[in-house]
Structure formats: structure tokens, C-alpha cells
MIROLO-143268 format. One record per residue: residue in one letter; y, x, z of N, C-alpha, C, O, CB in turn; residue number from 1. Coordinates in Angstrom, 1 decimal, always signed. Each point is the difference from the previous one (the first is absolute). Glycine has a CB too. Example, Ala and Ser with C-alpha at 12.3 -4.5 7.8 and 13.67 -1.06 7.14 Angstrom:
BEGIN
["A", [-5.7, +13.2, +7.8], [+1.2, -0.9, +0.0], [+1.2, +0.9, +0.0], [+0.0, +1.0, +0.7], [-1.2, -2.9, +0.5], 1]
["S", [+2.3, +1.5, -1.9], [+1.1, +0.9, +0.0], [+1.1, -0.8, +0.8], [+1.1, +0.5, +0.1], [-1.7, +0.7, -2.3], 2]
This chain:
BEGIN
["X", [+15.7, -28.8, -23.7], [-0.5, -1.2, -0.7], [+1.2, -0.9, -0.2], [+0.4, -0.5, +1.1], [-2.7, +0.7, -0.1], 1]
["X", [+3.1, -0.6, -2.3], [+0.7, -0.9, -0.3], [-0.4, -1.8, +1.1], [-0.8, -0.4, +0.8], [+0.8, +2.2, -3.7], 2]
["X", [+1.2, -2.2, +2.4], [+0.1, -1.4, +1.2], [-1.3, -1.0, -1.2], [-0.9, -0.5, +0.7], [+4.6, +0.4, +0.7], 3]
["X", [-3.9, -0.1, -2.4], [-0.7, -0.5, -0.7], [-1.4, +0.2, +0.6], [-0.7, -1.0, +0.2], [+2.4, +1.2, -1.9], 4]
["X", [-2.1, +1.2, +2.0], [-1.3, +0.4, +0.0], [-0.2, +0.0, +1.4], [-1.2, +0.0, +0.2], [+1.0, +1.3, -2.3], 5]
["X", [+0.9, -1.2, +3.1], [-0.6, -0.4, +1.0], [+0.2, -1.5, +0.6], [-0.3, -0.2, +1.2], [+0.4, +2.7, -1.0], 6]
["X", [+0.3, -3.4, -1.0], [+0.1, -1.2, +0.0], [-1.5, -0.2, -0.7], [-1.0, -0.2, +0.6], [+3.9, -0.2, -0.5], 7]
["X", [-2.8, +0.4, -1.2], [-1.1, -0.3, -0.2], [-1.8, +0.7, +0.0], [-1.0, -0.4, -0.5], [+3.2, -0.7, -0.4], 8]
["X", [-2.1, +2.2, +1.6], [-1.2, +1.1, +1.2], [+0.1, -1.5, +1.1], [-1.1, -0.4, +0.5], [+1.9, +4.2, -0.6], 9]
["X", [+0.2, -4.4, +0.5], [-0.4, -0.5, +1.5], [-0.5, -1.6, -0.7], [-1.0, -0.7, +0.2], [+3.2, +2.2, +2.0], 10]
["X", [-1.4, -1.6, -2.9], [-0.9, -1.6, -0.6], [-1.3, -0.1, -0.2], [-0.6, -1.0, +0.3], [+2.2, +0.6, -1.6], 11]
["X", [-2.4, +1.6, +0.6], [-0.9, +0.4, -0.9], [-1.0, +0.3, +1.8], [-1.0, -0.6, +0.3], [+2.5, +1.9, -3.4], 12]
["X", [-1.0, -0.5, +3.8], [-1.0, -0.1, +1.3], [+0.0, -1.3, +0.7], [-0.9, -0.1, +0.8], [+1.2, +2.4, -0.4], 13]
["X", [+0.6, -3.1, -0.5], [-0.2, -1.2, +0.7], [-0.8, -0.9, -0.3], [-0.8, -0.6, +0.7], [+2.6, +0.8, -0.3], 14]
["X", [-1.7, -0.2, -1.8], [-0.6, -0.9, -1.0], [-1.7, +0.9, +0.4], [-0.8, -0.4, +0.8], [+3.4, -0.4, -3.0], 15]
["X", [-2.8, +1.8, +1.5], [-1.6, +0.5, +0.5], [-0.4, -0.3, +1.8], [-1.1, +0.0, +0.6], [+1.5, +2.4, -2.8], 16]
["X", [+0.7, -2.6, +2.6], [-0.7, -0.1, +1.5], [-0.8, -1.5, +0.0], [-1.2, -0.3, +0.1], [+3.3, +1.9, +1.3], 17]
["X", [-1.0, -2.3, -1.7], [-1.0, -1.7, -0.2], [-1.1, -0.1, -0.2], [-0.5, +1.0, -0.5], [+1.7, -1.8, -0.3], 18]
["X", [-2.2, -0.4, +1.2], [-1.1, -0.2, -0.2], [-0.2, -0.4, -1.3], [+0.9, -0.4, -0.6], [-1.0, +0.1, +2.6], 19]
["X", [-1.5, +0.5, -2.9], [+0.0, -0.3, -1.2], [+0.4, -1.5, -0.3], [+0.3, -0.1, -1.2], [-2.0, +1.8, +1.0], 20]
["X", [+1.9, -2.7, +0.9], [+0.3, -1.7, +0.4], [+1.4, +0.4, -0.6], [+0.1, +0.1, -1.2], [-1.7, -1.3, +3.8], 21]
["X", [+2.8, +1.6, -1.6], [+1.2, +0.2, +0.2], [+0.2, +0.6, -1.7], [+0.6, -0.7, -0.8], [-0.5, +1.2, +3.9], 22]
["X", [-0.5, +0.5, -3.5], [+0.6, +0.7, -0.9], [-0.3, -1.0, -1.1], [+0.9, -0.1, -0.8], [-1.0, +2.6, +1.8], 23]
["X", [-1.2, -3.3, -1.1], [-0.5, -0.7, -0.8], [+1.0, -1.1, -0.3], [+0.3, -0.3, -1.1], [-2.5, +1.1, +1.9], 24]
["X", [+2.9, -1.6, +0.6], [+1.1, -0.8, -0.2], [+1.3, +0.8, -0.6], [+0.7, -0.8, -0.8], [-1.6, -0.7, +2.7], 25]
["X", [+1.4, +2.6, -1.8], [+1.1, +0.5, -0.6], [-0.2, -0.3, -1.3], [+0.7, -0.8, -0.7], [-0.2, +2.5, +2.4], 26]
["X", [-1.5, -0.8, -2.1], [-0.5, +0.2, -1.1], [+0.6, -1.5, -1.2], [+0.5, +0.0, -1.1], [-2.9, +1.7, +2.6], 27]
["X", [+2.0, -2.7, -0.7], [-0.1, -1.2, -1.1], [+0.9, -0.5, +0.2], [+0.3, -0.4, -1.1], [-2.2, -0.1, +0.9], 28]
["X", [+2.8, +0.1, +1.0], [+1.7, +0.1, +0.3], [+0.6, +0.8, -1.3], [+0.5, -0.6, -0.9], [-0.5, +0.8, +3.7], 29]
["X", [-0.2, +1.2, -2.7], [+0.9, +1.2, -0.7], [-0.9, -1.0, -1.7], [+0.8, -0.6, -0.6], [-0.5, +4.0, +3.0], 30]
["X", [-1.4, -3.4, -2.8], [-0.3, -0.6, -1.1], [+0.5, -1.4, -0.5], [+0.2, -0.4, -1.2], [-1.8, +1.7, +1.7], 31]
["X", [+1.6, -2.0, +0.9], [+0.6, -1.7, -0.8], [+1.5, +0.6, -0.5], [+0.7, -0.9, -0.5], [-1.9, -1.6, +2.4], 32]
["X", [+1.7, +3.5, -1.8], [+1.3, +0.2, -0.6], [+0.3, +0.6, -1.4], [+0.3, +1.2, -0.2], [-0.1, -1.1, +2.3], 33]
["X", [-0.4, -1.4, -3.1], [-0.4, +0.5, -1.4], [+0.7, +1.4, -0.6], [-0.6, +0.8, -0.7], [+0.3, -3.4, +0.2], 34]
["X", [+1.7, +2.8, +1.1], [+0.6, +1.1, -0.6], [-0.6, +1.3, +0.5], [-0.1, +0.9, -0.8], [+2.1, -2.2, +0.5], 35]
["X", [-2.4, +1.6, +1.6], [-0.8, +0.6, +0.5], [-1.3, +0.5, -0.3], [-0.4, +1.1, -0.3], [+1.6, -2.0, +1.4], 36]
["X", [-1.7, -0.3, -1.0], [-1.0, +0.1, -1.0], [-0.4, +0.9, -1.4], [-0.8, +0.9, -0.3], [+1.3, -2.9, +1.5], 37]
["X", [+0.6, +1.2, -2.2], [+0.1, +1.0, -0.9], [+0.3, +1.1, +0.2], [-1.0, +0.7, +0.0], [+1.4, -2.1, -1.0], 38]
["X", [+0.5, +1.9, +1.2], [+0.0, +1.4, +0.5], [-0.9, +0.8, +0.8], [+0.1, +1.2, -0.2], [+1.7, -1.9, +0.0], 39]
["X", [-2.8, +0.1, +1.2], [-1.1, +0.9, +0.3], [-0.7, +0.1, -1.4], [+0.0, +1.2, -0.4], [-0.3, -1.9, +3.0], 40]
["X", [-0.3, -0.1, -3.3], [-0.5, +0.2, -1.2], [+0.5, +1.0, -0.9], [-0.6, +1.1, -0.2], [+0.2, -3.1, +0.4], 41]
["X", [+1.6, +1.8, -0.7], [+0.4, +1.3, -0.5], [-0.3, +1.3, +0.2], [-0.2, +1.0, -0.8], [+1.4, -2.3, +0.7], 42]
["X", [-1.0, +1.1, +1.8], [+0.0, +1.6, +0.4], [-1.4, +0.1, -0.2], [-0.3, +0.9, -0.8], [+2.3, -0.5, +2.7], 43]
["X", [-3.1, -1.3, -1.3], [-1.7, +0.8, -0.1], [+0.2, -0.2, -1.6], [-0.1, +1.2, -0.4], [-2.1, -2.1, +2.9], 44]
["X", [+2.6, +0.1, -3.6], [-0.7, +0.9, -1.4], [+0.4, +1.6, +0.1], [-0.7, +0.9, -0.1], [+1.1, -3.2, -1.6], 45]
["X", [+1.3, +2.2, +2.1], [+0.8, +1.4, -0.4], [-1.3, +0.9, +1.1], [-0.7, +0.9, -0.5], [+4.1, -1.6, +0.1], 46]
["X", [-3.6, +0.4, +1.5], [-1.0, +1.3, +0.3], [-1.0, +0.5, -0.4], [-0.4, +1.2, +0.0], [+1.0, -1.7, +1.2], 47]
["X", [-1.2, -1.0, -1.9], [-1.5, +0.1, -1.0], [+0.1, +1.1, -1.3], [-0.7, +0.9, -0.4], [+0.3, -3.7, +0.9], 48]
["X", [+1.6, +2.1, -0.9], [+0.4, +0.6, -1.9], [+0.6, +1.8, +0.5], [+0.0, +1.0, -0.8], [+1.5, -4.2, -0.7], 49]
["X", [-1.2, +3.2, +2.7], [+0.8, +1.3, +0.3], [-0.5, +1.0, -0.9], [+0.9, +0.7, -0.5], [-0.4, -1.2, +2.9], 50]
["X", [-1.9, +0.9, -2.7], [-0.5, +1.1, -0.7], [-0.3, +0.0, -1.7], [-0.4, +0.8, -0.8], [-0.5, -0.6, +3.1], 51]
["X", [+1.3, -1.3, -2.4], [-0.1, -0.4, -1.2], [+1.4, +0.8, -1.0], [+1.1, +0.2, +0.4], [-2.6, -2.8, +0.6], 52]
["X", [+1.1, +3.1, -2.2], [+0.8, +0.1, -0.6], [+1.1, -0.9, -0.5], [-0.2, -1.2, -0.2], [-1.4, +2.6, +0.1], 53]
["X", [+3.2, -0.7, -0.3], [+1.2, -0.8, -0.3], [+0.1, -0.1, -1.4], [-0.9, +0.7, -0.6], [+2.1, +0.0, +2.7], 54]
["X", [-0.5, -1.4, -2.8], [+0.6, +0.3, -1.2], [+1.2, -0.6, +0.1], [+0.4, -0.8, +0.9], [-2.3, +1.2, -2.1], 55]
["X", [+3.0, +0.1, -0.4], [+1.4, -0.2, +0.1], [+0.0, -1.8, -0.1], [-0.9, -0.9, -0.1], [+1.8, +3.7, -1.2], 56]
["X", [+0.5, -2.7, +1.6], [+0.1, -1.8, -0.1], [-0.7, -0.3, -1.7], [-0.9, -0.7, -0.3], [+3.7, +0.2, +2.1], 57]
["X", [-2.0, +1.5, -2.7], [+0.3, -0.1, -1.5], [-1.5, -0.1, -0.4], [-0.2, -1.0, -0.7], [+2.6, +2.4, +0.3], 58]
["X", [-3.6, -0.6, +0.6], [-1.2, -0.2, -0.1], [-0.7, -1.0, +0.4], [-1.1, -0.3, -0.6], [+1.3, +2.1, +0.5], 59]
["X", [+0.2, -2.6, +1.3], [-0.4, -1.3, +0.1], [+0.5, -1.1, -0.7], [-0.7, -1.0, -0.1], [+0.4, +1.8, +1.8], 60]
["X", [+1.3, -0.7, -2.0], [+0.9, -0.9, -1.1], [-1.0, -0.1, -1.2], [-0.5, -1.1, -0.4], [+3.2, +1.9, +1.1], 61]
["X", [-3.0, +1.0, -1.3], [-0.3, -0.4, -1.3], [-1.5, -0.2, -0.1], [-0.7, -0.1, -1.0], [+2.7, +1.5, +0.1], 62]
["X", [-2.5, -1.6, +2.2], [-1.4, -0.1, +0.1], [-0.1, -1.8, -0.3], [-0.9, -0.7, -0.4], [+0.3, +3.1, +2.2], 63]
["X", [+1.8, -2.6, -1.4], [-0.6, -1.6, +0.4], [+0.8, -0.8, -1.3], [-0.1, -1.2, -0.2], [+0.0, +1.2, +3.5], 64]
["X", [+0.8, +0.8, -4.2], [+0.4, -0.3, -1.2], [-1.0, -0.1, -0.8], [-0.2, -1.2, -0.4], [+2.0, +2.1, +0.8], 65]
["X", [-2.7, +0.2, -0.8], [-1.0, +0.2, -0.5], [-1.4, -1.3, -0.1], [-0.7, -0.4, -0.9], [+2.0, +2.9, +1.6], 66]
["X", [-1.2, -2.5, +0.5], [-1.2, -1.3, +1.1], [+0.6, -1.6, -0.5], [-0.7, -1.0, -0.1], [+0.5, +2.7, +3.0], 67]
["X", [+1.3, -1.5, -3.1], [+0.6, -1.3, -0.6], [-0.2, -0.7, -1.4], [+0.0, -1.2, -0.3], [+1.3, +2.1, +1.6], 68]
["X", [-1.4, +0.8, -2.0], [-0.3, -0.8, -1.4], [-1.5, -0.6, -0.3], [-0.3, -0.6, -1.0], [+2.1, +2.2, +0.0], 69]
């Protein structure tokens, strides 16, 4: 196991050991931190959208060209 992953395996059990109170305060700490914040967001859409189909950049371009006129 890389130094990353077992750094964060022991965070991830510390953190689940807490009480729902405890983790509940982390929780809103780690959120009043707007950049943080954003970025958890990101990641749950990216996990939401994960199955969703992709398209090229160029087809989104000319989609939203199109939507324009």
C-alpha cells in the first residue's frame, strides 16, 4: 500500500470510529471551507454523472452554438 493510501485507510478509520456528534462536527468544519466545499460537490456530481454518457468538446461547442441562435 503506497504512503498516500495508508495515510489516508488510517484517517478514514479514525474518522468512522467517532461518534455520529464528533464526525457531525468535522463534517461542518471541513464544509465552512468554501473551497472544500466546492470541491466535495464536484466530486458527488462527478460520481452521480459517472455513467452518463460523454461527448467531444467540439460537439458541445456546436450544440450550444446552435441554442444560441
Amino acid at each position: 500500500m503506497a504512503t498516500a493510501e495508508a495515510t489516508t485507510e488510517a484517517f478514514w478509520t479514525a474518522f468512522r470510529a467517532l461518534s455520529k456528534k464528533d464526525r457531525a462536527v468535522i463534517m461542518e468544519r471541513l464544509l465552512a471551507d468554501s473551497e472544500f466545499r466546492e470541491d466535495l460537490i464536484d466530486l458527488a456530481i462527478l460520481k452521480q454523472r459517472a455513467k452518463e454518457p460523454s461527448r467531444s468538446i467540439e460537439e458541445y461547442l456546436a450544440q450550444r452554438v446552435r441554442k444560441s441562435r
